[in-house]
N, C-alpha and C positions, 0 to 999 in steps of 0.2 A: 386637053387630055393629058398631055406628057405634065403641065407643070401638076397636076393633080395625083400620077400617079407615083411622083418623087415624095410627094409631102406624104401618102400613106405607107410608102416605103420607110421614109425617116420614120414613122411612128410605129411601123410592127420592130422594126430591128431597135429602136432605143428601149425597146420592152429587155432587151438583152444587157443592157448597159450596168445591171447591178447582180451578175452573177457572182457567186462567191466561188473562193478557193473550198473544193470539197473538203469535207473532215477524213475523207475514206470512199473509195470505190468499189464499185459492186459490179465483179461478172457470174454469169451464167454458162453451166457448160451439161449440154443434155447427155443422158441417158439412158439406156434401153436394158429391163429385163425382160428375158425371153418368158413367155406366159403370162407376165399382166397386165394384165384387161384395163382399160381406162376407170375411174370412178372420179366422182364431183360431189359436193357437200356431204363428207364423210364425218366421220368420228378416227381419233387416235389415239394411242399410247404409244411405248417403248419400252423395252430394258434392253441393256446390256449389246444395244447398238441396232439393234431388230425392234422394226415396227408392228405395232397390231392394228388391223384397219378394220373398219365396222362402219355400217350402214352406207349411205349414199345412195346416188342413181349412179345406173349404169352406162342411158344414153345423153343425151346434149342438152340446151336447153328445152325446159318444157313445152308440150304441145299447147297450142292456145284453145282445140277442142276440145271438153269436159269429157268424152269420150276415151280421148288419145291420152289427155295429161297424169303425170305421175301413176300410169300404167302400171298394174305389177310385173309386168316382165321386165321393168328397169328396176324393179328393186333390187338390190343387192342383199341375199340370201347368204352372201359366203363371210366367215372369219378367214383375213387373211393376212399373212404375216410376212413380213417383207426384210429379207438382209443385203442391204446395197453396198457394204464392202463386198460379202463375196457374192454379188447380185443373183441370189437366190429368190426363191418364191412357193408359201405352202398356201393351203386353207383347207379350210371345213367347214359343212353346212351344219348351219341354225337348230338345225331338225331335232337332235337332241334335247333342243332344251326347251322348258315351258313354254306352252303357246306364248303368253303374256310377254315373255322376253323376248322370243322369235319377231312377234309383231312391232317390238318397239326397236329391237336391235335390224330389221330392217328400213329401216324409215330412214326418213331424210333432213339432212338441217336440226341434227339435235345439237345438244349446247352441253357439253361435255369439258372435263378437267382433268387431271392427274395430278392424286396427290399422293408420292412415295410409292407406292407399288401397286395401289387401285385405280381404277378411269371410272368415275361417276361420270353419266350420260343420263340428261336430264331431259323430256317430254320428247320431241320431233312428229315429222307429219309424213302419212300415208296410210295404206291398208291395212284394214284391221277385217278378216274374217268375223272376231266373236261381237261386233256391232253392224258386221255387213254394209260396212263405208269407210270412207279415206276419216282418217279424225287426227286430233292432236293426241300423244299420248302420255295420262299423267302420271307420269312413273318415274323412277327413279333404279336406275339399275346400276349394282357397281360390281367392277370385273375384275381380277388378281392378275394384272397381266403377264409378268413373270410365267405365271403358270403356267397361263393358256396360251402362249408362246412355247413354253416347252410341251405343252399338250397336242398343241397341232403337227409341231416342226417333227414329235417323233410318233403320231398317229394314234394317241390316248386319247381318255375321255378326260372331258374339261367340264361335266355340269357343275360339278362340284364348287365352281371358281365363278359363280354368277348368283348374284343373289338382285332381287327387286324390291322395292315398294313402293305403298302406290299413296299420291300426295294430289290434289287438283293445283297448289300453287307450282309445282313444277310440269303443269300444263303446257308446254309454249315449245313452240319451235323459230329458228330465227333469231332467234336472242344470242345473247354472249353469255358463258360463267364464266369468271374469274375469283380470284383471292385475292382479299388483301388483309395480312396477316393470319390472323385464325379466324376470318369468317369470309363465308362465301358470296357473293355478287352476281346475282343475274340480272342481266341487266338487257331492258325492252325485248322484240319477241311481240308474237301473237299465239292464239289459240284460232285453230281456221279448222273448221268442221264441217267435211263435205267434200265434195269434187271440185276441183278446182273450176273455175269458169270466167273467166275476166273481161267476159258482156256483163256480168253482177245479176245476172238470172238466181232464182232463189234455189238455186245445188248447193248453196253454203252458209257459213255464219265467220264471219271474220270479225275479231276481238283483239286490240294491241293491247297489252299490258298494261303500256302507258307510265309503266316500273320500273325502279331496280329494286327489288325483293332479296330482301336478305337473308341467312341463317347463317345457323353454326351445325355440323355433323360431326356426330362420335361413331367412329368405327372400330368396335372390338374386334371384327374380322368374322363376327358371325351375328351380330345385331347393327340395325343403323338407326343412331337417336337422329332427330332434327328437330331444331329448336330455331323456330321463324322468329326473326326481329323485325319492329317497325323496317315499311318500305319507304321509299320514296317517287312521290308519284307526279307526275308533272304529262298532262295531256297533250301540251305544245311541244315539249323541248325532248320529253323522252316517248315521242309514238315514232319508235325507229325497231327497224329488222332489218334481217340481209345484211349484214354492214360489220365492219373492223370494231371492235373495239381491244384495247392492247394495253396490258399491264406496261404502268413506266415507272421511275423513278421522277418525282416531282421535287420543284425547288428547292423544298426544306429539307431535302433528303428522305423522305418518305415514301413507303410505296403510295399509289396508285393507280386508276385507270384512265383511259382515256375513250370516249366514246367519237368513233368519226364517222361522219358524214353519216349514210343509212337514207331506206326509204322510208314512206313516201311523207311528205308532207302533208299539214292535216288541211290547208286550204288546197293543195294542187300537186297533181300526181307528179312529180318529181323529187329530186334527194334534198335534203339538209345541206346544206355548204356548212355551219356553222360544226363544231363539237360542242362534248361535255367534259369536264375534266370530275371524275369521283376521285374522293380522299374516306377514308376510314368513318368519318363523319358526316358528309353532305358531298356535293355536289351542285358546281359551277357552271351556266354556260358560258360559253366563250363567245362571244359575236365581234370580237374582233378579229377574229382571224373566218377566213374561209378555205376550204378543201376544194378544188376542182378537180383535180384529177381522184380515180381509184374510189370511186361510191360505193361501189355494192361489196361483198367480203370475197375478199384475195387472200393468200399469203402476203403475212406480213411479219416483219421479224424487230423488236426495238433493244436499241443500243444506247446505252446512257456511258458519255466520259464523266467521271467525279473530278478531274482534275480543271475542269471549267464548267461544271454542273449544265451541259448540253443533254436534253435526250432529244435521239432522234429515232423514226420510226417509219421503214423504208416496206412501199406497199409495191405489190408485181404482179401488172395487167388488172383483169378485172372486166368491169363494166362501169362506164362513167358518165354524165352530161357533160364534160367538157373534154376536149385534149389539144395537144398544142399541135400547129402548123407552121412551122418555120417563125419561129417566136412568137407567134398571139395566140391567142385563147380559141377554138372554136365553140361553139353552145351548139349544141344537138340535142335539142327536147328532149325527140328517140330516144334518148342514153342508152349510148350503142356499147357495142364490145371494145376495148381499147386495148394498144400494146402497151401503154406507161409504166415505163418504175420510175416512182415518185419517192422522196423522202420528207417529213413535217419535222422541222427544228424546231424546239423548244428551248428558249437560252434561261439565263439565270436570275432573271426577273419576268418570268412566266411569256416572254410575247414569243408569240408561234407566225411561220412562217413556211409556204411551202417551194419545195424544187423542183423540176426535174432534170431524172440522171440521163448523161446521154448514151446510156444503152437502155433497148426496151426487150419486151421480150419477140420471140420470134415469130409470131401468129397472135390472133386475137383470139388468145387464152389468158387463164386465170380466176377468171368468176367461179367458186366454189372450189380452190385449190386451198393447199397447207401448207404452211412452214414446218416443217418438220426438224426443230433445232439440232444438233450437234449438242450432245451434254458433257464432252468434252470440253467443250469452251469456258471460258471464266465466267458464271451467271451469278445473279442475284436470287433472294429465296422464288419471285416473283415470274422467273425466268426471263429479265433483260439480262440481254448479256451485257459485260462486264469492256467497252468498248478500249479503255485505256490496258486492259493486261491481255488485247489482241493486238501482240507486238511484230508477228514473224509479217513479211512483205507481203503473201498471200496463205489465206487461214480458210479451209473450208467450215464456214460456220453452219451450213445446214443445207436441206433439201427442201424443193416444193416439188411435191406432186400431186398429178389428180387434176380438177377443175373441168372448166367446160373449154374446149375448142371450135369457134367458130369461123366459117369461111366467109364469113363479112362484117361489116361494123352493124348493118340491123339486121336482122333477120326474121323479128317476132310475126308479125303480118305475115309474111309466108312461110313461113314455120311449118315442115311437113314431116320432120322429124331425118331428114338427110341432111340439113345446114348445119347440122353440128354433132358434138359427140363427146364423151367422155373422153379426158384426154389421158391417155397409160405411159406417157415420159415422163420421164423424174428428171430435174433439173440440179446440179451441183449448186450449188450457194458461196463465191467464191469473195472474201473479203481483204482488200486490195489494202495496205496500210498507207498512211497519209503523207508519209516522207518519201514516197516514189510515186503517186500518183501522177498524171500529166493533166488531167480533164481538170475541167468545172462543171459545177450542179449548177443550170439556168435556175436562178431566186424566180420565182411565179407574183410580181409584183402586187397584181388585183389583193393575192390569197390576204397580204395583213394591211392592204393600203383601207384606208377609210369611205373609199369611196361606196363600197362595197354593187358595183352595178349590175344588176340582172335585167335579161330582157325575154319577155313574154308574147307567144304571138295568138291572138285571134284569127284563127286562118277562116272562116265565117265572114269576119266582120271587115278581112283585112287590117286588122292595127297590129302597132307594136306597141306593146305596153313596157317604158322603158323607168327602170326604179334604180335609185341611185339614195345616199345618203350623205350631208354634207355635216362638219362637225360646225360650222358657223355664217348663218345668214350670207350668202353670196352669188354673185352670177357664175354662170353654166352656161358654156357655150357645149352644143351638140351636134355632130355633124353626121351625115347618113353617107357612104360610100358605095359602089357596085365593089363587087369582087376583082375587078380589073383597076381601081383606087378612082374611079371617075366619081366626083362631087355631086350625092344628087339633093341633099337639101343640109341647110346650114340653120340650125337657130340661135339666139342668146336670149336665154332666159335669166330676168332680172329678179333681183333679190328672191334667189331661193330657200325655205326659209329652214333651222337645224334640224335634222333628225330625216326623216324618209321622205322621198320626194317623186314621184310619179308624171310621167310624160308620156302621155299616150300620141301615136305617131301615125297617121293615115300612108299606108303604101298602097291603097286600093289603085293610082293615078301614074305608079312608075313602070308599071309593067316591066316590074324585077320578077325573077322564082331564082331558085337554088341561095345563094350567100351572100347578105349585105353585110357590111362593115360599119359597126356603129364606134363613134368616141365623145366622151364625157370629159370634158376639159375645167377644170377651175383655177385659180390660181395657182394652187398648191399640189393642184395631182391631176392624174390626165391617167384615162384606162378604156383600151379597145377593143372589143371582141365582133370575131364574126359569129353571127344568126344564121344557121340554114331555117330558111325559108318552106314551110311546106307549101303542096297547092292545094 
């Protein structure tokens, strides 16, 4: 038993053996304004250093009863505008203005941008009295934020500063909008029509995109053209929502996006490890790199240096399948709530790689928060910031607030609406510059090694269905661990042959439950992760 639990110890800490020196460190320093309320998958703007906040929920995460879930009393009804220099706080209800916008400008998980002094906010999901059900809605509303910041903050009327229209492709809640140069990206998202229910009882119609849909919008300031371009459609690679995706600077020096990780998969309810990388033109998977940490949408904020053509793009908390335990990987079906801040480097021949940083956040929040950038900072038209001309030793480059706060890593199964809640602290964004750092970002080995291994369990059948990919014909040795490093089966599998490879693994006979520790060894790479086990 001892010489067994040395050799698993050698293999979680050599996971650690290839951390880099950081480019830049990240802290966190909270905040409290007096009066506001928590909210999670909202909508944003700014001017002139002041926030404008719109839609979201008010309580935690959703109820799993069709009855309970996305309830209107979580809607958020209020326009609210936020000054966290002088940590102020106004709002104003909805009431005023068109049913039509009332209804959409309450909703939740809309996909919204700023461009110059408007916030277009595209489709999102909840109640709608004038169809008498929860629906997606296909509208298109944009807001003069400027104004309605000065409308509230001094107790005027703002209808004037909201105008709508109504489009079925900007249908979709969950999706991202982005720009890259003068046209718009929306990119994946669904259309979910009905009450939520996630026994899959017929309360609903769920549709992914399965898109990134394009246009171009002219805004006179009192007409909106839109002028739709071919989409791009890909039912494997883009049926994602809930999920990051973050404008970057890419290798050639070009804008674009990046799409990361996202739910569900179309064979099996869990996230994407793999991205997309969009350019002005098309759009790439990447399956060489994998995301384990920070699945579902966080705040996330990206920083490109030009003077070594790095972007990186640093994500805070969330909800994930995997997170690290004193240097390996755990895998958690559940993909529970997590504290991670993670960062994905991108060097200058495109290979991506992920970290994490050794500060997390303080609770298991994040799922449905924002980055809310600093526009004092050096930015690109794109808004990455500009990581080489943040020079001073520490730079507040922004804020997150908002998200979901939960008191445990799962909590959907007993979900009564008291495990969680909107979270109403605002978090400083404090960016550490790289000639005084002391720390290292652990390199996440698995995220760009080849092996790429995941493991699946049949909790019915008792198996573990263990998938690994080898770049060339070779043996595979696999060894099965308890959680205390005790040896409970060893195989070597010969000539396994290129490309994906599958071992499925009988645990019906070890009367293990809670965390095995599996590892995939070949000549050339070696990677270990713990499985919690359900029963």
């Amino acid at each position: 038993m001892k010489n067994s639990l040395v050799i698993i110890v050698f293999l979680i800490s050599g996971l650690n053996l290839f951390g880099q020196t950081n480019p830049f460190d990240i802290e966190i320093e909270p905040m409290n304004i007096s009066g506001l309320g928590g909210l999670q998958s909202f909508a944003f703007g700014q001017d002139s250093g002041k926030w404008l906040l719109i839609g979201g929920r008010l309580d935690g995460l959703h109820r799993r009863q069709p009855w309970a879930s996305f309830d209107i009393a979580g809607h958020n009804n209020q326009l609210i505008v936020v000054d966290p220099v002088s940590m102020q706080k106004w709002s104003a209800p909805l009431s005023s203005l068109p049913t039509s916008i009332q209804e959409q400008l309450s909703s939740t998980n809309m996909n919204f941008y700023q461009e110059g002094d408007y916030l277009y906010c595209l489709g999102g999901y909840g109640y709608s009295a004038s169809v008498s059900d929860h629906t997606t809605f296909p509208n298109l509303t944009a807001i003069k934020v400027s104004e309605v910041i000065n409308a509230i903050t001094n107790n005027t009327n703002f209808t004037s500063h909201f105008r709508q229209i109504t489009d079925t492709e900007f249908q979709v809640t969950g999706g991202r909008l982005k720009k890259i140069n003068g046209v718009y990206f929306l990119l994946g998202g669904q259309k979910f029509l009905g009450r939520y229910n996630p026994m899959n009882n017929p309360t609903f119609t769920q549709e992914y995109t399965n898109e990134i849909r394009r246009f171009t919008l002219i805004d006179d300031g009192v007409n909106i053209t839109i002028n739709h371009l071919p989409s791009f459609t890909d039912a494997t690679n883009l049926h994602r929502r809930d999920y990051n995706a973050e404008s970057q600077i890419l290798p050639n020096g070009e804008e674009g996006i990046t799409m990361f990780s996202g739910v569900f998969q179309q064979n099996v309810d869990l996230p994407f490890l793999n991205s997309v990388t969009v350019d002005s033109n098309n759009y790439t998977v990447n399956n060489s790199f994998q995301q384990f940490y920070n699945h579902y949408h966080c705040a996330a904020v990206p920083l490109y240096s030009s003077s070594v053509n790095e972007m990186h793009t640093v994500f805070f908390g969330g909800i994930a399948q995997y997170y690290d335990s004193s240097g390996i990987l755990v895998q958690d079906n559940d993909v529970p709530f997590v504290k991670t801040i993670s960062r994905v480097t991108r060097d200058s021949i495109g290979n991506m790689a992920e970290y994490k940083l050794p500060v997390e956040m303080p609770n298991y929040l994040g799922a449905g928060s924002e980055f809310i950038p600093n526009k004092n900072i050096p930015h690109y038209n794109n808004e990455v910031l500009k990581l080489d001309e943040i020079t001073a030793d520490s730079t507040l480059i922004g804020y997150i607030f908002g998200g979901i706060i939960s008191t445990d890593k799962n909590i959907f199964w007993i979900n009564n609406g008291t495990q969680s809640t909107a979270n109403s602290q605002i978090f400083k964004v404090f960016l550490t510059n790289q000639t005084i750092s002391t720390s290292s970002h652990d390199l996440n080995e698995q995220s760009n090694g080849s092996l790429q291994m995941s493991v699946y369990q049949n909790p019915g059948a008792g198996i573990l269905k263990i998938e690994y990919q080898l770049r060339e014909t070779n043996i595979v040795r696999l060894k099965l661990f308890s959680v205390n490093g005790i040896l409970l089966e060893s195989f070597s599998l010969e000539n396994q042959s290129i490309g994906k490879n599958t071992f499925d693994l009988d645990i019906n006979t070890m009367n293990q439950s809670g965390i095995l520790i599996v590892q995939i060894e070949t000549p050339f790479e070696k990677a270990v992760q713990k499985i919690i086990i359900s029963e």
